[in-house]
C-alpha positions in Angstrom: -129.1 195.3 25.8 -126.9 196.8 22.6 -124.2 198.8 22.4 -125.0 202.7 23.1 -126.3 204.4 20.2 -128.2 201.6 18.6 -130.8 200.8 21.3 -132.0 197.4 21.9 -134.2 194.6 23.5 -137.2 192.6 23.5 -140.4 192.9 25.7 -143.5 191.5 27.2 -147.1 191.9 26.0 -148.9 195.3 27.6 -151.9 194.1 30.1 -155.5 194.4 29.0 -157.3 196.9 30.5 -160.2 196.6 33.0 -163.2 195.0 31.0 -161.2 194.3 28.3 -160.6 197.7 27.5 -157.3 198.4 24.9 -154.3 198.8 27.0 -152.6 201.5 29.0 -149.0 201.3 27.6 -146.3 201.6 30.0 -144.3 204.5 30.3 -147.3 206.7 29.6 -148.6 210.2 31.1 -150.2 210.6 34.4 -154.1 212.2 33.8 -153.2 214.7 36.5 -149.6 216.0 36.4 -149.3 215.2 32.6 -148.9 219.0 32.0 -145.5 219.1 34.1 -144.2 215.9 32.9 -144.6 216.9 29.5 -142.6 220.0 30.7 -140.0 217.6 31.4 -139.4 216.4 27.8 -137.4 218.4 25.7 -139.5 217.8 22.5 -142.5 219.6 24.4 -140.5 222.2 26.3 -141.8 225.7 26.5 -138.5 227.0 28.1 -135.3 225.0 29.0 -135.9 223.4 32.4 -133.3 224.8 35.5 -134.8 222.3 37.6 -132.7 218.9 36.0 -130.0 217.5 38.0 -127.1 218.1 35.6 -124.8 216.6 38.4 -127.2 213.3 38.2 -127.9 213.6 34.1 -125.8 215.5 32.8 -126.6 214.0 29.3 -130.1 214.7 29.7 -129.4 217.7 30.6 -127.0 219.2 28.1 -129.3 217.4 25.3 -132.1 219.3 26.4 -130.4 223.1 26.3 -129.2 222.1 22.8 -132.5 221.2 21.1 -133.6 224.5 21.5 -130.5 225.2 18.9 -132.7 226.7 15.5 -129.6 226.7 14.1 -128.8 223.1 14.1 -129.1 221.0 10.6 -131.9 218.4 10.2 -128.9 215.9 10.8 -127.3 217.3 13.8 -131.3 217.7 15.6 -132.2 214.4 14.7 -129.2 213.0 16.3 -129.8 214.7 19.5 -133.3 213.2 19.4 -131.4 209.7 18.8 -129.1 210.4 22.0 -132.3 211.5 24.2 -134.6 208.6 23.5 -131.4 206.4 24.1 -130.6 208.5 27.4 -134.8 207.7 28.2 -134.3 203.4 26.8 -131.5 203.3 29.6 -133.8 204.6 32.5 -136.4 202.2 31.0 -138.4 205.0 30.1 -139.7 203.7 26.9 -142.8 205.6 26.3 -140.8 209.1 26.6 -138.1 207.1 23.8 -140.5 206.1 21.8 -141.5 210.4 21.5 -138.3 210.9 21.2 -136.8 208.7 18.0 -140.1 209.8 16.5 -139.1 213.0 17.2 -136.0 212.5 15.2 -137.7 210.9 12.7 -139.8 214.0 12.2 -136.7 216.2 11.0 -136.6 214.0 7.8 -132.5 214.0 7.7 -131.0 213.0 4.4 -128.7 210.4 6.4 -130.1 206.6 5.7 -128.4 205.1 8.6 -129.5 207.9 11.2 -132.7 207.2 9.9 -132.1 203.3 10.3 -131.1 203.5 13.8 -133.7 205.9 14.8 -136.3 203.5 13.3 -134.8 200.4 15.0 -134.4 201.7 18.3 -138.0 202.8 18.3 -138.6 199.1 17.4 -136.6 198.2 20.5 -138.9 200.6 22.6 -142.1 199.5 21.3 -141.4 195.6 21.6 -140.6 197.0 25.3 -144.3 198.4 25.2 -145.1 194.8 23.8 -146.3 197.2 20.4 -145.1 194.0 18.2 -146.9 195.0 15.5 -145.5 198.5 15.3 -142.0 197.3 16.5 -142.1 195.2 13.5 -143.0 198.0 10.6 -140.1 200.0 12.1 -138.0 197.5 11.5 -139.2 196.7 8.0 -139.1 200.8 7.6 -135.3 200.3 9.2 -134.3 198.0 6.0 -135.5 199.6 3.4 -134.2 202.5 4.4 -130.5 200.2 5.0 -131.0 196.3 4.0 -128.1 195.6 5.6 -128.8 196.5 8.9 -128.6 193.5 11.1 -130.3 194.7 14.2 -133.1 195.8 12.1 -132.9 192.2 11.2 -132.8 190.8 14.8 -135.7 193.2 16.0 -137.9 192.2 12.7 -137.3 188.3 13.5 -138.1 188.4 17.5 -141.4 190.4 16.3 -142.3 187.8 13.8 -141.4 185.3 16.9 -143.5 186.8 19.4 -146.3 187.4 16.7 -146.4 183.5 16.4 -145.6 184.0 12.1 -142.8 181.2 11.9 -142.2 181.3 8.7 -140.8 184.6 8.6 -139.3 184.6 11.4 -137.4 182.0 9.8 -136.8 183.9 6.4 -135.6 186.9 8.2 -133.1 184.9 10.0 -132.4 183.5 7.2 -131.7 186.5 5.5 -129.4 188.1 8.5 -127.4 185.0 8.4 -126.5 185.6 5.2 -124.7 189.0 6.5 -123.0 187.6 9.7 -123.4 183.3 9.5 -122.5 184.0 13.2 -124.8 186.4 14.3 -125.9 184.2 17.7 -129.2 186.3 18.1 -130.4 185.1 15.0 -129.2 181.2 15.4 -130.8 181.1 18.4 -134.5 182.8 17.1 -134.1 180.6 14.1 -134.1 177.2 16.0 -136.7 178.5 18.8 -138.8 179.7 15.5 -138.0 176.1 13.5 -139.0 174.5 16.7 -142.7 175.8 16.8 -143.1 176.1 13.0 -142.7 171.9 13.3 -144.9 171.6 16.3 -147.6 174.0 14.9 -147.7 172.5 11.6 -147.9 168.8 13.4 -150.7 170.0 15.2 -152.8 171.2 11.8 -152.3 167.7 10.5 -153.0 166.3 14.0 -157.0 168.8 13.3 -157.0 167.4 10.0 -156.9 163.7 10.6 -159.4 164.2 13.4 -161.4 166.1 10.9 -161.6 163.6 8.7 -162.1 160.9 10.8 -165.5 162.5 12.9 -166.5 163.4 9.0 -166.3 159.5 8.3 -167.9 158.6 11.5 -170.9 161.1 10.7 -171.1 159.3 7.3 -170.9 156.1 8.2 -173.9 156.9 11.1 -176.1 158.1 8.6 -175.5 155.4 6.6 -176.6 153.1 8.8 -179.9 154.7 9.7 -180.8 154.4 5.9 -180.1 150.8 6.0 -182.6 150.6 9.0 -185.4 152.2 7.6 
């Protein structure tokens, strides 16, 4: 896990569906009570809920009476939608903190790294979702918006990991290094993704000698049944 504010982790691959139908991501709606559960997230709110345990969330809750603030800058809104999806990443709620940094997202503040953070930590929440592929364009999104942002960084290089591309896993890693030499994240996806670039690359010349050799064993049989005739 990161520190508060910035989200974090990595995550396993969603299950295929019955009949090899595209998956059901975690964290999702139920068909039949999605109407009250989207009552319960502030982004779809019709009127602020009474019925949240303040006592038991009182972040939650106070985030929640203040996003129905029209008042509020793009700035200050998109930082409460920063806060809630991190309040809904704690409780492992990642589908709900995935709505919620996009959410954020959507008020199009002027502030790069807001916009970083929000972007990475919806990276965190997808790879949660085992959404590599998404995880990773936030990130990329995350650094051009701020290049320097390691954890964009980090997330970027365990997608390019678990997405079996080596290479760049490597380069990102690479790159990050180049920020913090020490960072141990990075050192230690760097060696894993070293590791099985080597192997993966024996194994194509291991295809291509074999190749080559049933291509000469094919040629060297029809050969011989010219010589015959």
């Amino acid at each position: 896990a990161s520190r508060r504010g910035d989200g974090a982790g990595s995550g396993s691959m969603a299950e295929v569906g019955a009949g090899g139908a595209a998956p059901r991501y975690r964290g999702g709606l139920n068909e039949s009570t999605w109407e009250q559960e989207l009552e319960t997230i502030p982004m779809f709110m019709t009127r602020c809920p009474a019925e949240i345990d303040a006592a038991r969330q009182p972040e939650l809750a106070c985030l929640q009476s203040l996003l129905f603030d029209e008042e509020r800058s793009p700035e200050e809104l998109a930082r409460l939608y920063k806060n809630e999806g991190n309040e809904y990443f704690k409780e492992k709620d990642y589908g709900k903190a995935v709505l919620s940094y996009t959410e954020g997202l959507k008020k199009k503040c002027q502030d790069p790294e807001l916009g970083a953070v929000l972007l990475t930590n919806r990276a965190a929440a997808q790879a949660r979702l085992g959404n590599y592929r998404s995880a990773l364009n936030d990130a990329i999104q995350a650094r051009r918006l701020k290049p320097s942002h390691l954890k964009a960084i980090v997330r970027g290089a365990l997608c390019h990991l678990e997405l079996k591309n080596f290479s760049e896993a490597v380069e990102w890693c690479e790159e990050g290094l180049q920020i913090d030499p020490k960072e141990k994240k990075l050192l230690e996806v760097r060696a894993k993704a070293s590791k099985l670039k080597r192997i993966e690359e024996r194994d194509v010349r291991k295809a291509k000698v074999m190749e080559r050799k049933e291509q000469s064993r094919k040629e060297s049989l029809l050969a011989a049944i010219k010589v015959s005739k």
